[in-house]
DSSP file (Angstrom, degrees, kcal/mol; ACC not computed):
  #  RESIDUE AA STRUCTURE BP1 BP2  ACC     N-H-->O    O-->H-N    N-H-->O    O-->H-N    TCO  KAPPA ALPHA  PHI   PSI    X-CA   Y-CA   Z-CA
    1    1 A X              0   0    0      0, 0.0    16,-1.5     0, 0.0     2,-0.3   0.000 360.0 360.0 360.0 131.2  186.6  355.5   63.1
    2    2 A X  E     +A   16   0A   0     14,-0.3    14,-0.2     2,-0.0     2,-0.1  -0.817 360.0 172.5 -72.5  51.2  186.1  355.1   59.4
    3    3 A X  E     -A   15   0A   0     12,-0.9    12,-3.3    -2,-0.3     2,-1.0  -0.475  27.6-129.8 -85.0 156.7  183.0  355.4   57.4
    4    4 A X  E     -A   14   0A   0     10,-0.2    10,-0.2    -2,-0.1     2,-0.2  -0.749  26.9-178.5-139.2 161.6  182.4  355.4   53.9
    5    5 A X  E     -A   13   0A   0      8,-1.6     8,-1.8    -2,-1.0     2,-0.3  -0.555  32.6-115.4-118.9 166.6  180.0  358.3   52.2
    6    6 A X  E     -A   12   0A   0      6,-0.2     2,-0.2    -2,-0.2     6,-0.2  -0.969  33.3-134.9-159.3  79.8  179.2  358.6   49.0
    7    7 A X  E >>  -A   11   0A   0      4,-0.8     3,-1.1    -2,-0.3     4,-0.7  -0.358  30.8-101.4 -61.5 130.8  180.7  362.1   47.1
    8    8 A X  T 34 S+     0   0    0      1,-0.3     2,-2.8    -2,-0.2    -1,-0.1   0.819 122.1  54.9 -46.7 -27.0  179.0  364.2   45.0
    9    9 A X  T 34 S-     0   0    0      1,-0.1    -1,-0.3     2,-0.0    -2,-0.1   0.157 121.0-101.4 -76.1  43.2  180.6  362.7   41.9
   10   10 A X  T <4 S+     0   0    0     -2,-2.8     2,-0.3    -3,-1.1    -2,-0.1   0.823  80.0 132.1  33.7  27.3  179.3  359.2   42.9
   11   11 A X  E  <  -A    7   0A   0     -4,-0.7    -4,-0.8     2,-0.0     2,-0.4  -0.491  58.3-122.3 -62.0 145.9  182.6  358.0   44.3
   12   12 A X  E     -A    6   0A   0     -2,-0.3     2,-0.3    -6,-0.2    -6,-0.2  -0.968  31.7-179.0-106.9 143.9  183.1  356.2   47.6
   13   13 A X  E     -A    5   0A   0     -8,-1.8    -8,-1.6    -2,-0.4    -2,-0.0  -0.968  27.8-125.4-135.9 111.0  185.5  358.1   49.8
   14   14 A X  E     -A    4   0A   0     -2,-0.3     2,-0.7   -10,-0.2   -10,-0.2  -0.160  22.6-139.9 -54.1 130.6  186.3  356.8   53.0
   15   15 A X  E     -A    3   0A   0    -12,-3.3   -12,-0.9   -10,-0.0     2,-0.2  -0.866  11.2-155.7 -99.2 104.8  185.8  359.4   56.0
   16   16 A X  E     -A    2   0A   0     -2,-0.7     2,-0.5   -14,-0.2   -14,-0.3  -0.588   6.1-147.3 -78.7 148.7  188.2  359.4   58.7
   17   17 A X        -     0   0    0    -16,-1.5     2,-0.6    -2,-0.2    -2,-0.0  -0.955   3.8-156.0-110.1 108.2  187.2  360.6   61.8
   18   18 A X        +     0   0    0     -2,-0.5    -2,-0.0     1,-0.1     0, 0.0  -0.794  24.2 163.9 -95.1 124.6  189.7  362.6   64.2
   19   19 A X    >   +     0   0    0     -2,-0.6     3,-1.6     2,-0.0    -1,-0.1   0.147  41.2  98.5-106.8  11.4  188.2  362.1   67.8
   20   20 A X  T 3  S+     0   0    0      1,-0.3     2,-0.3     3,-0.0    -2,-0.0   0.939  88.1  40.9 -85.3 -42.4  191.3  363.2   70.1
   21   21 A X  T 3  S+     0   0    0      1,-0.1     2,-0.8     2,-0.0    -1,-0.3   0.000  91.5 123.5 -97.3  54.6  190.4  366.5   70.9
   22   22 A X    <   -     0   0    0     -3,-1.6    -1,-0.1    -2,-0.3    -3,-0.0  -0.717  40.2-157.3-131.9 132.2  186.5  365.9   71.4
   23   23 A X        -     0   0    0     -2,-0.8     2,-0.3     1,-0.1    -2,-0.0  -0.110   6.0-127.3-107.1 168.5  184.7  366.7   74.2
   24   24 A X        +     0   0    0      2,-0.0     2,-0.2     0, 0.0    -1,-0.1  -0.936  26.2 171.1-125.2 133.3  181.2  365.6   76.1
   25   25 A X        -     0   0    0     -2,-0.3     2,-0.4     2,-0.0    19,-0.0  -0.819  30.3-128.3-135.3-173.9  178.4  367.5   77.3
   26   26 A X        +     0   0    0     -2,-0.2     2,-0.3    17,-0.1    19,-0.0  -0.960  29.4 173.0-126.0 143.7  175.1  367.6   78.6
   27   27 A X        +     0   0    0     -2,-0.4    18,-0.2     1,-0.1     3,-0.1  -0.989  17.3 159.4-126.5 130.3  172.6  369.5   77.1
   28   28 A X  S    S+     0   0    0     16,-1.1     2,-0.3    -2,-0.3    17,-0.2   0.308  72.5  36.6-128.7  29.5  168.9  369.9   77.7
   29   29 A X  E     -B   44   0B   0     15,-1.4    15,-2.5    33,-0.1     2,-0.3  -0.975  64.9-178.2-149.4 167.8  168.1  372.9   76.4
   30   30 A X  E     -B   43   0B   0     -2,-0.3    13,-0.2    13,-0.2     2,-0.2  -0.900  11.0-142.3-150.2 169.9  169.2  375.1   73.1
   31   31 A X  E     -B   42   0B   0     11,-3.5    11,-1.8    -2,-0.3     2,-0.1  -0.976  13.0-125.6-129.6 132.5  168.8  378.2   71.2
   32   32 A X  E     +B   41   0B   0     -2,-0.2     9,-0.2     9,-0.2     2,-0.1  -0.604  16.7 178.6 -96.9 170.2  168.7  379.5   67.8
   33   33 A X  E     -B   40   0B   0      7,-1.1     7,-1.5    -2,-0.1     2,-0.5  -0.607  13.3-170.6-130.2  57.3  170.6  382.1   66.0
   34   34 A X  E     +B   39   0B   0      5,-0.2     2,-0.2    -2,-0.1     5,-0.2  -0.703  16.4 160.2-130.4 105.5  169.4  382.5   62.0
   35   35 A X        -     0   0    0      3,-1.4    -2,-0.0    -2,-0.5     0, 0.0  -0.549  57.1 -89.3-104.0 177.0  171.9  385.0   59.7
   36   36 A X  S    S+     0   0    0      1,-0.3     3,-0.1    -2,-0.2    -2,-0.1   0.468 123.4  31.9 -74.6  -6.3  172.0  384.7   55.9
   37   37 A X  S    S-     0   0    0      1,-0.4     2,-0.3    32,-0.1    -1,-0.3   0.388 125.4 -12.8-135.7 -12.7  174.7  382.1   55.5
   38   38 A X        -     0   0    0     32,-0.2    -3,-1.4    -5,-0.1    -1,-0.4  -0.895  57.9-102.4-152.1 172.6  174.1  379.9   58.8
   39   39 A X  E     -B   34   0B   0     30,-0.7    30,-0.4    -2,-0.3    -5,-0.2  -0.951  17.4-141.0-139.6 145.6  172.7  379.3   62.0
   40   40 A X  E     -B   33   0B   0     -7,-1.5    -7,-1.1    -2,-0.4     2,-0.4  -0.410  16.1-174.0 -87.7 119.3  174.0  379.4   65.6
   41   41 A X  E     -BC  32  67B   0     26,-2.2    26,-2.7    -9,-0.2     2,-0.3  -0.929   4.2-168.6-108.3 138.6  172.9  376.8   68.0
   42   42 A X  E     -BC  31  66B   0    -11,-1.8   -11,-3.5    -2,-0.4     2,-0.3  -0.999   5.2-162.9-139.0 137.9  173.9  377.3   71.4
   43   43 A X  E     +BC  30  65B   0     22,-2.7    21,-3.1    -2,-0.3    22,-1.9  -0.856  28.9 140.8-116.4 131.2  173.3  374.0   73.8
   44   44 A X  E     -BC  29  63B   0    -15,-2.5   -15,-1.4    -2,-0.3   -16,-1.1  -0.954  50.1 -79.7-171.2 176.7  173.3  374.7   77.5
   45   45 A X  E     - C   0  62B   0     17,-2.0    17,-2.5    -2,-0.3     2,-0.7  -0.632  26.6-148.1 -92.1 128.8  171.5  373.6   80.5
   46   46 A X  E     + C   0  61B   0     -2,-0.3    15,-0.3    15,-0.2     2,-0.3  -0.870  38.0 136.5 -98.7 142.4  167.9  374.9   82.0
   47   47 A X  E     - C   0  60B   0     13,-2.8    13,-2.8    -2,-0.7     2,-1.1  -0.957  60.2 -80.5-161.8 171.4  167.5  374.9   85.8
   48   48 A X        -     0   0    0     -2,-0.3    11,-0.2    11,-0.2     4,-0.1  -0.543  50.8-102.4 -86.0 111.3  166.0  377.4   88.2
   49   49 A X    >   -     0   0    0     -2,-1.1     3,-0.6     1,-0.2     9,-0.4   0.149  22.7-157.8 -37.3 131.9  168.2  380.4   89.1
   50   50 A X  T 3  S+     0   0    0      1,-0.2    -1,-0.2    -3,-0.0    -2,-0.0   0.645  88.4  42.0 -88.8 -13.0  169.4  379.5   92.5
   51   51 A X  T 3  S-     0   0    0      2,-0.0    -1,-0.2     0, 0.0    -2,-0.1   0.188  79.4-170.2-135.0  59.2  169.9  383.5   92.7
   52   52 A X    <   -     0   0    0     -3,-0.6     4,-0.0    -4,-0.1    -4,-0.0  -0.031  26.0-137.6 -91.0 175.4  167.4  385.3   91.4
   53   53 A X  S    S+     0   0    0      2,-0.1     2,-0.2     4,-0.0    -1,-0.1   0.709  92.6  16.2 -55.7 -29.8  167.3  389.2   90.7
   54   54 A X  S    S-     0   0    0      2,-0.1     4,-0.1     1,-0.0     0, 0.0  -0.486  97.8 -92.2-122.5-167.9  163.8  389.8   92.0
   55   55 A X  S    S+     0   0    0     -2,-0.2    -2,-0.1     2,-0.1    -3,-0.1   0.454  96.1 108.7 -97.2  10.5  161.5  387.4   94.3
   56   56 A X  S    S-     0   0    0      1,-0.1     2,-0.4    -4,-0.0    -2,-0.1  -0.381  83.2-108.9 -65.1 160.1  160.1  385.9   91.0
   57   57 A X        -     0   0    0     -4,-0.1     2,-0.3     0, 0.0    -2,-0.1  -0.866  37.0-162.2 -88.1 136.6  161.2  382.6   90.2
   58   58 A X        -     0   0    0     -2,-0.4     2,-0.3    -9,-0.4    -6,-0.1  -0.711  18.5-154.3-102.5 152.3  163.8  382.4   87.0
   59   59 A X        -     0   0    0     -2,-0.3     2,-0.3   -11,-0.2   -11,-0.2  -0.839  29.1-154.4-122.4 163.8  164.8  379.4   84.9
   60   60 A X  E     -C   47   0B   0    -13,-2.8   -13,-2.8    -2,-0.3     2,-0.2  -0.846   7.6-139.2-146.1 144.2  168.5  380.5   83.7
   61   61 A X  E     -C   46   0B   0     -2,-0.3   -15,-0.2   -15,-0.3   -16,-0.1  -0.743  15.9-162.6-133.6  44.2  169.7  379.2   80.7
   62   62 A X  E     -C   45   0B   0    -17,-2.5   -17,-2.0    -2,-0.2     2,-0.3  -0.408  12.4-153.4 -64.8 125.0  173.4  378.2   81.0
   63   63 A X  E     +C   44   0B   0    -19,-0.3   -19,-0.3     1,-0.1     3,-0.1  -0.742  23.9 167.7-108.0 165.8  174.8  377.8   77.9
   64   64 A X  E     +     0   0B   0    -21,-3.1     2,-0.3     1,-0.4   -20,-0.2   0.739  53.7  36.8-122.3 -54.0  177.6  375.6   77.2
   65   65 A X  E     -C   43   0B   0    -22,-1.9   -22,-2.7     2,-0.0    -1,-0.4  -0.983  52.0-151.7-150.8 129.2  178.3  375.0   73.7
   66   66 A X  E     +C   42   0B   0     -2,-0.3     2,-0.4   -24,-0.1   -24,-0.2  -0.842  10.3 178.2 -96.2 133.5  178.2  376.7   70.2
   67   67 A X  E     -C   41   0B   0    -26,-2.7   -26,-2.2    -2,-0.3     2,-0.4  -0.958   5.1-172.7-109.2 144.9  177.7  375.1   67.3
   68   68 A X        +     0   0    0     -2,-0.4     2,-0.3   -28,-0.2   -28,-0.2  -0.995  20.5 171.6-125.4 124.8  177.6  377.5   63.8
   69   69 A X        -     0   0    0    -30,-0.4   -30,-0.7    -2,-0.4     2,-0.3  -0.832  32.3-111.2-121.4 171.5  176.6  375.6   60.9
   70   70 A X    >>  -     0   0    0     -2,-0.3     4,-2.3   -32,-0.2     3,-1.1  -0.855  37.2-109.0 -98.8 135.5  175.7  376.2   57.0
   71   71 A X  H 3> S+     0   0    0     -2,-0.3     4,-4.0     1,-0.3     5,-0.4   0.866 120.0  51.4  -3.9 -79.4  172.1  375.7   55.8
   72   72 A X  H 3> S+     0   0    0      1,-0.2     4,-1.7     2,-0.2    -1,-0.3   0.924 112.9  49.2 -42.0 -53.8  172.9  372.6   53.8
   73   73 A X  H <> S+     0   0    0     -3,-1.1     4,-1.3     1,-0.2    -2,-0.2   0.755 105.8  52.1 -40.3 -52.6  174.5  371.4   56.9
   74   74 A X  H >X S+     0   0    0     -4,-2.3     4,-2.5     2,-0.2     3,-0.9   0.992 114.1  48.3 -69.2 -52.1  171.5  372.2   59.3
   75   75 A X  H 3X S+     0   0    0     -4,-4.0     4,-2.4     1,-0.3    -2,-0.2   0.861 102.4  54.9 -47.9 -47.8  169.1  370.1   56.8
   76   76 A X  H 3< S+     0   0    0     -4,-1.7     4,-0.5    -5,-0.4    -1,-0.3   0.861 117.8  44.9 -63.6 -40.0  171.2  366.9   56.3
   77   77 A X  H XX S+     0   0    0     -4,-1.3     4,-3.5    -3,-0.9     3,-1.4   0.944 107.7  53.1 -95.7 -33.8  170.9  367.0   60.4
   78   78 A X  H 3X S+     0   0    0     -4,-2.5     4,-1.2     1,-0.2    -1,-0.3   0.884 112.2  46.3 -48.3 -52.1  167.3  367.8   60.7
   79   79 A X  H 3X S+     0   0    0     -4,-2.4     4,-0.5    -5,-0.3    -1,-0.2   0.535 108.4  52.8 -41.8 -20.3  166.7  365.0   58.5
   80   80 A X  H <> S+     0   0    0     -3,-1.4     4,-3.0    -4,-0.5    -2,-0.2   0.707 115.1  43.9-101.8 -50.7  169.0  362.7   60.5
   81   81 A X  H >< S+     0   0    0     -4,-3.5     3,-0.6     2,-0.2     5,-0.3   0.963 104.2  64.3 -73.2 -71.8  166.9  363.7   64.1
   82   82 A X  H 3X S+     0   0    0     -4,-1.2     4,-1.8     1,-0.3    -1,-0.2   0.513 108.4  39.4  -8.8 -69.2  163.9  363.3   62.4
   83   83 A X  H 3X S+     0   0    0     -4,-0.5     4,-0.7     2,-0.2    -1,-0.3   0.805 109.1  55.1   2.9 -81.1  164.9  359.5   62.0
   84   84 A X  H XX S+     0   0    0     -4,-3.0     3,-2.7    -3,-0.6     4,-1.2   0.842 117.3  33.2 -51.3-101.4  166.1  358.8   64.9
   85   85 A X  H 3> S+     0   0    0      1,-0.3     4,-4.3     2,-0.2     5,-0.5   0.524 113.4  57.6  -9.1 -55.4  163.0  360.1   67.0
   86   86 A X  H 3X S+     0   0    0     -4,-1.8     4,-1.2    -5,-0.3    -1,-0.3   0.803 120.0  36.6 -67.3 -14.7  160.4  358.9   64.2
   87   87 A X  H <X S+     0   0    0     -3,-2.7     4,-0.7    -4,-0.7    -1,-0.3   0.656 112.9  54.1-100.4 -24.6  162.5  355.1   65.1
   88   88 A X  H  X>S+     0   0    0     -4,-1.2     4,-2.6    -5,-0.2     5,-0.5   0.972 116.1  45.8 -78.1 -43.1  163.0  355.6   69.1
   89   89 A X  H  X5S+     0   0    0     -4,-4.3     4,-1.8     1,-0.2    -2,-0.2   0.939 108.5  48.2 -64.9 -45.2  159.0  356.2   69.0
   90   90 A X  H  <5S+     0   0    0     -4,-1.2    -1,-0.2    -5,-0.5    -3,-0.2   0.964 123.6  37.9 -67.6 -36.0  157.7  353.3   66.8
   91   91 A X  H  <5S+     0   0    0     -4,-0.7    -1,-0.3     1,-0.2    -2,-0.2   0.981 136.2  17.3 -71.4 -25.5  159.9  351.0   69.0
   92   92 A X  H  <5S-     0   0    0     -4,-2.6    -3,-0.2    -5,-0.2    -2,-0.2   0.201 105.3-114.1-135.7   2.9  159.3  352.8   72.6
   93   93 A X     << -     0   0    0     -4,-1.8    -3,-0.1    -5,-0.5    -1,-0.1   0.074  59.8 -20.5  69.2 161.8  156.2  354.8   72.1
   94   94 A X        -     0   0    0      1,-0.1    10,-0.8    -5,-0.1     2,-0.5  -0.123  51.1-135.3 -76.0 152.0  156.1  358.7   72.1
   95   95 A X        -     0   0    0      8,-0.1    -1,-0.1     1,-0.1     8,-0.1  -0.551  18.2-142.9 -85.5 104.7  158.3  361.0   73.5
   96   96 A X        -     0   0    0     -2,-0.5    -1,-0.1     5,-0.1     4,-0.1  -0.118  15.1-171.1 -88.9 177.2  157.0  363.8   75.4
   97   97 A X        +     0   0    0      2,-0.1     2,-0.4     3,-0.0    -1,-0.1   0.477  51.5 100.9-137.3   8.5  158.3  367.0   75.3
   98   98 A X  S >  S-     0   0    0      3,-0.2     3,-0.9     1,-0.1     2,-0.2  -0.793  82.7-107.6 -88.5 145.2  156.2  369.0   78.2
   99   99 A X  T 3  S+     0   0    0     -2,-0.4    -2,-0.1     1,-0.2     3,-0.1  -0.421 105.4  21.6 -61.4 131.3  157.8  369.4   81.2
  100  100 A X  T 3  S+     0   0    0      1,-0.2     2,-0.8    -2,-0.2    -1,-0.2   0.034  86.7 135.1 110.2 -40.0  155.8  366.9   83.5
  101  101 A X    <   -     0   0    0     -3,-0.9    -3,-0.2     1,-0.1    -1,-0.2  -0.486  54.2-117.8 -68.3 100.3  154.5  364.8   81.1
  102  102 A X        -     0   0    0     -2,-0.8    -1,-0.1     1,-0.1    -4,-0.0   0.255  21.4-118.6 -59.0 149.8  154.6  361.1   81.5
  103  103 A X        -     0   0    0     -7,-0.1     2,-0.5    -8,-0.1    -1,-0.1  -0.144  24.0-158.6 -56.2 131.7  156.5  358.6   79.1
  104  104 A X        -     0   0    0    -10,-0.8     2,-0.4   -12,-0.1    -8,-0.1  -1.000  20.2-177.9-114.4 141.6  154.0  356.3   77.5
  105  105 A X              0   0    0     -2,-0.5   -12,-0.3   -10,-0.1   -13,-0.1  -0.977 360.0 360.0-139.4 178.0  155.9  353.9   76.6
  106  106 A X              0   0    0     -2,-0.4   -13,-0.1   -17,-0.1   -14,-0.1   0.041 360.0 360.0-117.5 360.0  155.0  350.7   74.7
């Protein structure tokens, strides 16, 4: 895959994209991490512990996959989800994000 981006010196440079080693998951839950030079997302699965420690009910957390990124890095992508959503909603109506809550969708 190819795209081409736009370098800080106002060049175009073609981006190659190496995809052989890259793997797929499912995530529906995350975490954050925040040090002075980046921050650690970890992507993992919520469910309900099928064994938990007391007679309480747990949700457990599996995590899956780390990502560590740099500020700049985290923004550009926050800007990027931000987009997509604010475009899946005007087409499909809003998304909810409580457990339970039904889709409106449009």
């Amino acid at each position: 895959m190819a795209d081409e981006i736009v370098s800080p010196a106002d060049q175009q440079v073609q981006l190659v994209v190496d995809e052989r080693e890259m793997r797929t998951s499912f995530a529906n839950g995350y975490r954050i991490h925040l040090a002075n030079e980046e921050v650690v997302l970890d992507f993992g699965f919520n469910m309900l512990n099928p064994n938990p420690q007391s007679g309480q009910q747990q949700m457990l957390f599996k995590a899956g996959e780390r990502v560590v990124m740099g500020y700049p890095t985290v923004k550009r992508l926050s800007i990027s989800l931000a987009q997509i959503v604010r475009r899946y909603e005007e087409q499909l109506g809003p998304i909810a994000i409580q457990p339970n809550q039904p889709q409106q969708r449009k």
